[in-house]
C-alpha atoms as one frame of an Amber mdcrd trajectory, in Angstrom:
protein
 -28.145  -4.015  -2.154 -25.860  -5.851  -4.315 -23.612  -2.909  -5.116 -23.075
  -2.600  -1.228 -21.602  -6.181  -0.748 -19.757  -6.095  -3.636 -18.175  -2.454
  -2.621 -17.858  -4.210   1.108 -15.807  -6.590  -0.388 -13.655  -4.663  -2.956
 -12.478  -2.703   0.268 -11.545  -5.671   2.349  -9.887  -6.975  -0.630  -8.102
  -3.656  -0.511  -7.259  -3.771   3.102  -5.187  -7.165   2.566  -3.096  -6.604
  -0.396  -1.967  -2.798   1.370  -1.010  -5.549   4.330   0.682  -7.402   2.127
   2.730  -4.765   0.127   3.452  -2.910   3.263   5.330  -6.001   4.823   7.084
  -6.187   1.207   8.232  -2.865   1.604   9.293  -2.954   4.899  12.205  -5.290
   3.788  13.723  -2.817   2.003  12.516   0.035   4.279  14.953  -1.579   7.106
  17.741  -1.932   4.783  17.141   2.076   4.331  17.115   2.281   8.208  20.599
   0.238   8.599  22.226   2.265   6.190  21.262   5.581   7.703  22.263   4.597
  10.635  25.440   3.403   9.927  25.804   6.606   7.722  26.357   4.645   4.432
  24.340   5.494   0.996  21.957   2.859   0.539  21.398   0.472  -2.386  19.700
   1.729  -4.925  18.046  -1.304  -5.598  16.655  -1.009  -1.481  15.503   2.670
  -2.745  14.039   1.252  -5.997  12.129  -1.512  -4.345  10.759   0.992  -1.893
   9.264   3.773  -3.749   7.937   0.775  -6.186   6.336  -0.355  -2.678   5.125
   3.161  -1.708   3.606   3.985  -4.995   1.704   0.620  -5.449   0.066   1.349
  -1.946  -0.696   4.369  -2.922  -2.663   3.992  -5.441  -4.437   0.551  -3.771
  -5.615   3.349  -1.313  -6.747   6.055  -3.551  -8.560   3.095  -5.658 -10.214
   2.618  -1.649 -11.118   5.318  -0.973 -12.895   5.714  -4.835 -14.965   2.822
  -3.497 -15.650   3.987   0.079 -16.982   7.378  -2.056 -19.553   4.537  -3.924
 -20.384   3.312  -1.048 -21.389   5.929   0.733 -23.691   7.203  -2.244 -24.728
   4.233  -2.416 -26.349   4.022   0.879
């Protein structure tokens, strides 16, 4: 019963730091944007910061959906 609350709460947990890098990335996702549209090459810092972004959510949801997979088994 324990494992269940604690694997509730892992995912939440999850949840709000994917919320928080995604509105981290999107800075540097509409700097991206801008410069397409205006046709220029973006900064490569912009690019840097947003595959940084992309892979850390990445991973926050594979390490989500490990614990959805425990909690489901654990049921």
């Amino acid at each position: 019963m324990f494992r269940k609350t604690k694997y509730k709460r892992e995912i939440k947990k999850c949840l709000r730091t994917i919320e928080e890098i995604e509105r981290k990335r999107s800075r540097s996702q509409s700097a991206l944007v801008q410069a397409i549209l205006t046709q220029e090459e973006p900064k490569e810092a912009d690019v840097e910061w947003f595959n940084k972004y992309t892979g850390e959510i990445t991973a926050v949801r594979n390490h989500m959906i490990e614990v959805r997979k425990k909690l489901e088994s654990a049921k």
